[in-house]
N, CA, C and O atoms as CSV, one atom per row, in Angstrom:
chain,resi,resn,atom,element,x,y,z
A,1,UNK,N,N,32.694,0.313,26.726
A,1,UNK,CA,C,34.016,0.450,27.286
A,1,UNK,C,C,34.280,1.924,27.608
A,1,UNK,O,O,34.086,2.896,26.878
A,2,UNK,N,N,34.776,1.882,28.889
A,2,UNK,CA,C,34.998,3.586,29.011
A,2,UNK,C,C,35.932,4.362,28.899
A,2,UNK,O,O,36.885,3.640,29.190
A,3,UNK,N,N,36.511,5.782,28.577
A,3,UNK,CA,C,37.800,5.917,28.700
A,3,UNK,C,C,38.454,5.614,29.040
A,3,UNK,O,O,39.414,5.215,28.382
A,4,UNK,N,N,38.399,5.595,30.102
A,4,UNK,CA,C,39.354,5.182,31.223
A,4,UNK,C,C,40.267,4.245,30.866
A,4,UNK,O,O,41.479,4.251,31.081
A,5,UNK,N,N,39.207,2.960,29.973
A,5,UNK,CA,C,40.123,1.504,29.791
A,5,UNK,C,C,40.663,1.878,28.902
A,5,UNK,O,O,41.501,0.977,28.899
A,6,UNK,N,N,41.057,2.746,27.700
A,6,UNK,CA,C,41.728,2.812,26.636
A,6,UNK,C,C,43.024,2.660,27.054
A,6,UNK,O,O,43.404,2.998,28.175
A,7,UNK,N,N,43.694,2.191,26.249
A,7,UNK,CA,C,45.340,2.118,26.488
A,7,UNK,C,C,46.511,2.531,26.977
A,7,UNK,O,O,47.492,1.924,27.406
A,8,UNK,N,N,46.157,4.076,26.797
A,8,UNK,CA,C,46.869,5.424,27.163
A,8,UNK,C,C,46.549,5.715,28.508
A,8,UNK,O,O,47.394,5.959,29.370
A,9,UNK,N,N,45.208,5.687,28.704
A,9,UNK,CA,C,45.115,5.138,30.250
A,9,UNK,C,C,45.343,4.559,31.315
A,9,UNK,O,O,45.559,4.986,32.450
A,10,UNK,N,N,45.281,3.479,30.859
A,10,UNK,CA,C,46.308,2.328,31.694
A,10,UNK,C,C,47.518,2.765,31.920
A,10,UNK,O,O,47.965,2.957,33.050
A,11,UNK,N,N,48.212,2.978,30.731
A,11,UNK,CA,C,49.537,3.108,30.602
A,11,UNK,C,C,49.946,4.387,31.498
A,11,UNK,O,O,50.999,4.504,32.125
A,12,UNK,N,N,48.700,5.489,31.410
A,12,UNK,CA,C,49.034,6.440,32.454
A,12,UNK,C,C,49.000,5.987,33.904
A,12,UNK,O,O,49.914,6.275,34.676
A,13,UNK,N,N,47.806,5.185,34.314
A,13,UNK,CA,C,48.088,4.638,35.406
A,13,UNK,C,C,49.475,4.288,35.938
A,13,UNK,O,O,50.165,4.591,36.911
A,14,UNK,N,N,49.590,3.325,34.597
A,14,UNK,CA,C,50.838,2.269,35.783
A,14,UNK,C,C,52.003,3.605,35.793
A,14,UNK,O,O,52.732,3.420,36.768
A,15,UNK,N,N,52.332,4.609,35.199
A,15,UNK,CA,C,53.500,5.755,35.543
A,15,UNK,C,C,52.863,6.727,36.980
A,15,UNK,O,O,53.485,7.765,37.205
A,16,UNK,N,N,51.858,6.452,37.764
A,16,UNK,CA,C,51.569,7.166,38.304
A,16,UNK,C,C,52.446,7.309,39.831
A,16,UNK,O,O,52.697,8.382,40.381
A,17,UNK,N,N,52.773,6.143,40.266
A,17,UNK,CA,C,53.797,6.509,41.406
A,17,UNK,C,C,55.311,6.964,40.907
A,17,UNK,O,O,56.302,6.630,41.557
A,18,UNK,N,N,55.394,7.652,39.857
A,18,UNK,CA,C,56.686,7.897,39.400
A,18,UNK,C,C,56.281,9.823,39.530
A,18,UNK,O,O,57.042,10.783,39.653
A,19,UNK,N,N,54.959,9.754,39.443
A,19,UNK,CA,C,54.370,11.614,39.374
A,19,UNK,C,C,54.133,12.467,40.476
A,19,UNK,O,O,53.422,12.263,41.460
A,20,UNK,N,N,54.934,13.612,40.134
A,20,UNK,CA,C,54.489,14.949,41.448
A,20,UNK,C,C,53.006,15.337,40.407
A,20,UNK,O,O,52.988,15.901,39.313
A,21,UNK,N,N,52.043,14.886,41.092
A,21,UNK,CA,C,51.050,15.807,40.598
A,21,UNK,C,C,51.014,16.923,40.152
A,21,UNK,O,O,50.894,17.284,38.981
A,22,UNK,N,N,51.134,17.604,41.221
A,22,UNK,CA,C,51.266,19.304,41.506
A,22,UNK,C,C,51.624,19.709,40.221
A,22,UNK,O,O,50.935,20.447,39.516
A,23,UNK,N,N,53.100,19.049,39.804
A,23,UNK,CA,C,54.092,19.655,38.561
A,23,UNK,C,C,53.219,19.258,37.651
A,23,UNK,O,O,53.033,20.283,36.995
A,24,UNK,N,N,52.577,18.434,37.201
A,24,UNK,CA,C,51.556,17.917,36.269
A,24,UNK,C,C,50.699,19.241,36.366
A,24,UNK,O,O,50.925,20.206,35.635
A,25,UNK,N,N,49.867,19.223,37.159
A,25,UNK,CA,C,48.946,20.296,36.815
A,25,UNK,C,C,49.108,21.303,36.859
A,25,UNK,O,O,48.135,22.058,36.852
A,26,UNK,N,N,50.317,21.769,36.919
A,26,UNK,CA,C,50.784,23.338,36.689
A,26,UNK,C,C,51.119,23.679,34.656
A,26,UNK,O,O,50.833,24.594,33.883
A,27,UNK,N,N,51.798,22.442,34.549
A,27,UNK,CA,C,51.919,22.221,33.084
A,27,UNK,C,C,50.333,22.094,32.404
A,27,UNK,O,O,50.028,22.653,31.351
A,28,UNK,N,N,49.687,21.516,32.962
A,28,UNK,CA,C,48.043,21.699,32.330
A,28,UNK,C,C,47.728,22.344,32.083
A,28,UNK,O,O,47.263,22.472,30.951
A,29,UNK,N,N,47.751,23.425,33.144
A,29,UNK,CA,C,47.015,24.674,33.213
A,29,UNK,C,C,47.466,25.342,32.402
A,29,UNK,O,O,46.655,26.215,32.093
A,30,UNK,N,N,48.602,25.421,31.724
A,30,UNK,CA,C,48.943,26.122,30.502
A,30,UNK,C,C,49.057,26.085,29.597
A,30,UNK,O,O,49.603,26.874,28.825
A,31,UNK,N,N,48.162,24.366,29.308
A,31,UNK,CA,C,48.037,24.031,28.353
A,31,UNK,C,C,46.754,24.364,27.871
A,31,UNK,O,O,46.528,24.667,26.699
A,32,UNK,N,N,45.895,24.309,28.792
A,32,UNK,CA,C,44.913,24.978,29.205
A,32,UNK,C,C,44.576,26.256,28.636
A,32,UNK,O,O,43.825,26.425,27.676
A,33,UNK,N,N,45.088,27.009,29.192
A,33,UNK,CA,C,45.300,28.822,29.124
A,33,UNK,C,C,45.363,28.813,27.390
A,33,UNK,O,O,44.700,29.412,26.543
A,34,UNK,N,N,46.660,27.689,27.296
A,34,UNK,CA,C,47.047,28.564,25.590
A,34,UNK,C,C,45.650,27.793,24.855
A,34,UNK,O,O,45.485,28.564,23.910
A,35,UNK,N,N,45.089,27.256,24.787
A,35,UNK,CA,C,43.983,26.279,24.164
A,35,UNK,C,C,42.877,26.917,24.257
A,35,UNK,O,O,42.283,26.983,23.181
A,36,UNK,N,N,42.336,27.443,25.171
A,36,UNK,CA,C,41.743,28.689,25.042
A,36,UNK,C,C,42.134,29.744,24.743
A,36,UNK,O,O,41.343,30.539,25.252
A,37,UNK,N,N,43.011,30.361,24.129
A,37,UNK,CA,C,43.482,31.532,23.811
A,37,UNK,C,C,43.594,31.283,22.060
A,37,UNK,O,O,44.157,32.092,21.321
A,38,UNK,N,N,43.024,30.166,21.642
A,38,UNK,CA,C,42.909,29.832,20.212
A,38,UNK,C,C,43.857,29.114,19.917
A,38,UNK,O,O,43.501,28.796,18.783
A,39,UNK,N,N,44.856,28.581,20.082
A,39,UNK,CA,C,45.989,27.914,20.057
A,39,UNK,C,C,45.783,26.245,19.770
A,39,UNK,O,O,45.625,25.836,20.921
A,40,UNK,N,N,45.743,25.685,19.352
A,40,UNK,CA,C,45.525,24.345,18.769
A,40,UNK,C,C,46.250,23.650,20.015
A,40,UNK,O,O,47.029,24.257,20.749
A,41,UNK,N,N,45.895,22.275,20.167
A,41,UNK,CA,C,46.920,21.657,20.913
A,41,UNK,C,C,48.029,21.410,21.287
A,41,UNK,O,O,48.656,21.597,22.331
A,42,UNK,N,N,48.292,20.825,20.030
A,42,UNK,CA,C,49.795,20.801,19.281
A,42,UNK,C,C,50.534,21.781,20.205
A,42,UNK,O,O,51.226,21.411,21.154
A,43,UNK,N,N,50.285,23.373,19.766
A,43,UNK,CA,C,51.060,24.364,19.843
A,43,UNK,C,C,50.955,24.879,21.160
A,43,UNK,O,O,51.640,25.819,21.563
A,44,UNK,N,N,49.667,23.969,22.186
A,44,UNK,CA,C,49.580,24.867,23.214
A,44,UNK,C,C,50.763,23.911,24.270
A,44,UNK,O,O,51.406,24.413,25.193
A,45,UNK,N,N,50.812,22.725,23.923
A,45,UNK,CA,C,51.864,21.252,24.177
A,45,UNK,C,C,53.083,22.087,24.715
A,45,UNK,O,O,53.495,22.521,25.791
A,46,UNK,N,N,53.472,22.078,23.259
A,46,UNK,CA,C,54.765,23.018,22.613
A,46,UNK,C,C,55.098,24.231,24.167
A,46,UNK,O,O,55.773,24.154,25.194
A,47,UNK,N,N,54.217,25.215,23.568
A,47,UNK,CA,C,54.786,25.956,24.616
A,47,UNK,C,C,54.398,25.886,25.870
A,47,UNK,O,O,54.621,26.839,26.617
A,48,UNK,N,N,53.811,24.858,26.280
A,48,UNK,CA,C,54.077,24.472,28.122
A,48,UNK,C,C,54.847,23.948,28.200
A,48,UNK,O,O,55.311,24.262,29.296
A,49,UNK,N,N,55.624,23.046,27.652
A,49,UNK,CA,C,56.620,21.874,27.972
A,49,UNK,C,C,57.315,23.062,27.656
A,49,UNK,O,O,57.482,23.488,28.799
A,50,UNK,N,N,57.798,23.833,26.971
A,50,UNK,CA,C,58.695,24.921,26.653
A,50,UNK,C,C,59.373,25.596,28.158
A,50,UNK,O,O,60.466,25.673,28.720
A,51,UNK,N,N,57.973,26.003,28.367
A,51,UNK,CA,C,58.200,26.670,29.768
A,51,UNK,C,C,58.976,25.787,30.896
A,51,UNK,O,O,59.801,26.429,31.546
A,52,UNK,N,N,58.809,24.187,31.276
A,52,UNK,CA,C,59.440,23.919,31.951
A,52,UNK,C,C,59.744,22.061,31.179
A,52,UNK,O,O,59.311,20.920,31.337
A,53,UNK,N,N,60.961,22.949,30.159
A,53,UNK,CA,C,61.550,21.923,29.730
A,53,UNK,C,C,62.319,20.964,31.009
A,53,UNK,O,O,62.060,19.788,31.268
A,54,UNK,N,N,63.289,21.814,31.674
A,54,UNK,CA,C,63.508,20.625,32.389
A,54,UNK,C,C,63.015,19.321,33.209
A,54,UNK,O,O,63.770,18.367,33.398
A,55,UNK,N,N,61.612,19.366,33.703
A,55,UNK,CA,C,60.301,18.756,33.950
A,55,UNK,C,C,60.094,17.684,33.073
A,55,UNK,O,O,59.967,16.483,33.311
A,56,UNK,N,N,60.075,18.471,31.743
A,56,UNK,CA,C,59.531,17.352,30.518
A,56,UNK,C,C,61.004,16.636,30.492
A,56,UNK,O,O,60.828,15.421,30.577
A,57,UNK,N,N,61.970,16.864,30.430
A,57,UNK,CA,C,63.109,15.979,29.942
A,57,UNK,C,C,62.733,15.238,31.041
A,57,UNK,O,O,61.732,14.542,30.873
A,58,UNK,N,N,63.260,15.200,32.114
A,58,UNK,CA,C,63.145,14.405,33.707
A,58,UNK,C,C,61.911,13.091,33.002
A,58,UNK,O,O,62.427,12.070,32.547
A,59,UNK,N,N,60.681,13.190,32.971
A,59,UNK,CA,C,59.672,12.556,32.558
A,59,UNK,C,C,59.249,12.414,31.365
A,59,UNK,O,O,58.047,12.638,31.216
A,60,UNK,N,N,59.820,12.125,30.488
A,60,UNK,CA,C,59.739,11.946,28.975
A,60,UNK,C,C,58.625,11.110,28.314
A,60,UNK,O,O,57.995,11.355,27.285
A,61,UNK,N,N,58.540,10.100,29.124
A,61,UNK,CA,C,57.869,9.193,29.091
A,61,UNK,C,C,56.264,9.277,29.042
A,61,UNK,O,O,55.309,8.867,28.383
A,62,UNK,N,N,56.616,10.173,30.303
A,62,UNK,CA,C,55.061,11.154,30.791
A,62,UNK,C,C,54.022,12.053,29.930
A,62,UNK,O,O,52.824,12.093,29.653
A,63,UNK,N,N,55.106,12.678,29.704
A,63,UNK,CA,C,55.019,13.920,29.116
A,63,UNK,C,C,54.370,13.754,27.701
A,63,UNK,O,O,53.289,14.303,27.490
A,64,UNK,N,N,55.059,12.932,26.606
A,64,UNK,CA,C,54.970,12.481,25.729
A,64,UNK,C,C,53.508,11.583,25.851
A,64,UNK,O,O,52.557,11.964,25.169
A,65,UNK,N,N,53.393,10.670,26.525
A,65,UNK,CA,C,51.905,9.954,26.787
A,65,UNK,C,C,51.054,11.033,26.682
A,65,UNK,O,O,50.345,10.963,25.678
A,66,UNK,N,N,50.813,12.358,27.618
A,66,UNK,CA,C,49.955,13.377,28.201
A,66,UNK,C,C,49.598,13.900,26.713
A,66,UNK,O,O,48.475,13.915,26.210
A,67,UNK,N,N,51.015,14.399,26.026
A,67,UNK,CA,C,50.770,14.849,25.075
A,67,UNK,C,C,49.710,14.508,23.702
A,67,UNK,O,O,49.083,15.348,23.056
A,68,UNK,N,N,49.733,12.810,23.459
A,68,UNK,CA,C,49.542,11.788,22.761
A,68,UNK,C,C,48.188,11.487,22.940
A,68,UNK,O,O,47.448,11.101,22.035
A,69,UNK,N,N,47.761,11.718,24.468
A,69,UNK,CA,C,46.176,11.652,24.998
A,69,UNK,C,C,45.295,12.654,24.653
A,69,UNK,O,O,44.196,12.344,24.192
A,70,UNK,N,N,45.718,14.222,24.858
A,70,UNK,CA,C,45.526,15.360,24.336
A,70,UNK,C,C,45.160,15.409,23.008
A,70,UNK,O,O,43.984,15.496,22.655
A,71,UNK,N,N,46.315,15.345,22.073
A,71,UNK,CA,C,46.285,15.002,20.817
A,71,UNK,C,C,44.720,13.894,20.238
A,71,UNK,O,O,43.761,14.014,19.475
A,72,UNK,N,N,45.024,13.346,20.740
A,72,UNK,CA,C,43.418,12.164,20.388
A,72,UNK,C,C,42.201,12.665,20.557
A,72,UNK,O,O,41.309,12.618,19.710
A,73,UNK,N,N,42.111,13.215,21.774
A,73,UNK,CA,C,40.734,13.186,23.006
A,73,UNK,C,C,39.880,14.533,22.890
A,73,UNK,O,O,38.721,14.792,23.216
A,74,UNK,N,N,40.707,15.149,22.409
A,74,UNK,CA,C,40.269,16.963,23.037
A,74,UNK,C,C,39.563,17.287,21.473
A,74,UNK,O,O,38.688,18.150,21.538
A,75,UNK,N,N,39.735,16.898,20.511
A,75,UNK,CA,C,38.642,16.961,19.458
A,75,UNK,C,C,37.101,16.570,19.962
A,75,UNK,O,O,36.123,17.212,19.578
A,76,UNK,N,N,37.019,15.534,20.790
A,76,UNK,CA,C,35.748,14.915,21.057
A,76,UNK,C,C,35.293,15.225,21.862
A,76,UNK,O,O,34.066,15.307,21.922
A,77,UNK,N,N,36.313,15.623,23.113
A,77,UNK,CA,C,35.685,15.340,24.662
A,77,UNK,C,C,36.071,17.363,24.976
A,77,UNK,O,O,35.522,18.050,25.838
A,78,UNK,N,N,36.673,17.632,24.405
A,78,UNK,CA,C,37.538,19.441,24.457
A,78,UNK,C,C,38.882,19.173,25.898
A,78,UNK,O,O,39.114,18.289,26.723
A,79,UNK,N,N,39.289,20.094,25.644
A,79,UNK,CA,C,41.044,20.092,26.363
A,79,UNK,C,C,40.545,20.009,27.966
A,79,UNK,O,O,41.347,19.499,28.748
A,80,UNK,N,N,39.221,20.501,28.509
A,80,UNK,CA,C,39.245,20.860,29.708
A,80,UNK,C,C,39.236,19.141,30.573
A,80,UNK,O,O,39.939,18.718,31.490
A,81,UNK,N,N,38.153,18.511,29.810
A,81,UNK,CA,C,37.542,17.393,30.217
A,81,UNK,C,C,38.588,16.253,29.886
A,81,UNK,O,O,38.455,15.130,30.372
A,82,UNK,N,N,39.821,16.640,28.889
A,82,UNK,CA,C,40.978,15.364,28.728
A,82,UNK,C,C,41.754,16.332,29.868
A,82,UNK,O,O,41.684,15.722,30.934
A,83,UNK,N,N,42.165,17.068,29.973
A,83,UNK,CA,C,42.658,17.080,31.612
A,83,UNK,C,C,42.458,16.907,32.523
A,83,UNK,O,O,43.332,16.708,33.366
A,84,UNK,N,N,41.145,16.907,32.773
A,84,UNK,CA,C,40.566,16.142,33.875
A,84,UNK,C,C,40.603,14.758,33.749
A,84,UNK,O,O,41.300,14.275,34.641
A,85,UNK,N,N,40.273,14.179,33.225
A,85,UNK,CA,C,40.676,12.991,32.775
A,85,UNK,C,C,41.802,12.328,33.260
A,85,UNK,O,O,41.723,11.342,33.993
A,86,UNK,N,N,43.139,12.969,32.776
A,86,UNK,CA,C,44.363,12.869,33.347
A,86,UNK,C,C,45.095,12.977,34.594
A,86,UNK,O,O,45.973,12.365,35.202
A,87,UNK,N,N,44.268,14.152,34.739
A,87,UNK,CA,C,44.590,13.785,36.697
A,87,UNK,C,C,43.902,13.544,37.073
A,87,UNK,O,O,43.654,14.202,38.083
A,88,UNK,N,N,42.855,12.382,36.712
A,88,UNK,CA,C,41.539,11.682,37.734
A,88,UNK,C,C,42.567,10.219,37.816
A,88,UNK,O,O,42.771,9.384,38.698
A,89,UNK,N,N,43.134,10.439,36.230
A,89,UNK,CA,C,44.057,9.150,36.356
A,89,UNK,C,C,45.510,9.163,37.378
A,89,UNK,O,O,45.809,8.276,38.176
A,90,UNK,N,N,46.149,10.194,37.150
A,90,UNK,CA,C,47.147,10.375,38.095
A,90,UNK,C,C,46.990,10.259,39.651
A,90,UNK,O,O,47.959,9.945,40.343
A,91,UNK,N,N,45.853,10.498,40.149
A,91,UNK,CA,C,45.348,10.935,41.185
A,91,UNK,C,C,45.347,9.706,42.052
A,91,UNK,O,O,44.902,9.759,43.199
């Protein structure tokens, strides 16, 4: 079974005509940035959604999933390859 089919997946799917990409992967990328900069997930989450809280409120739903996928994935697979991931799904 492949990623893809896991649950969180799907579930990202079916929110996908509700998503500006773009705004998605601008929030990545800094999730990104802080995750390499030694920053655990958790905390790198934290302060991207920080940066454009209003984004995350708007999509809560989203946001929270992204977060939840992260959280799981990026021990096994690392942060770069669950973001990709995520917007292969959004996409």
């Amino acid at each position: 079974m492949s990623i893809l089919d896991q649950e969180e997946f799907v579930k990202l799917r079916l929110l996908k005509p509700k998503v500006d990409i773009k705004e998605v992967q601008v929030i990545l990328d800094e999730v990104e940035a802080e995750a390499k900069r030694g920053n655990n997930v958790k905390s790198a989450l934290i302060f991207a959604y920080a940066n454009h809280l209003d984004l995350v409120k708007k999509n809560r739903d989203l946001f929270n999933l992204i977060g939840s996928i992260l959280e799981k994935y990026t021990p096994k697979l690392g942060v770069e390859n669950v973001i990709e991931l995520i917007l292969n799904s959004l996409s």
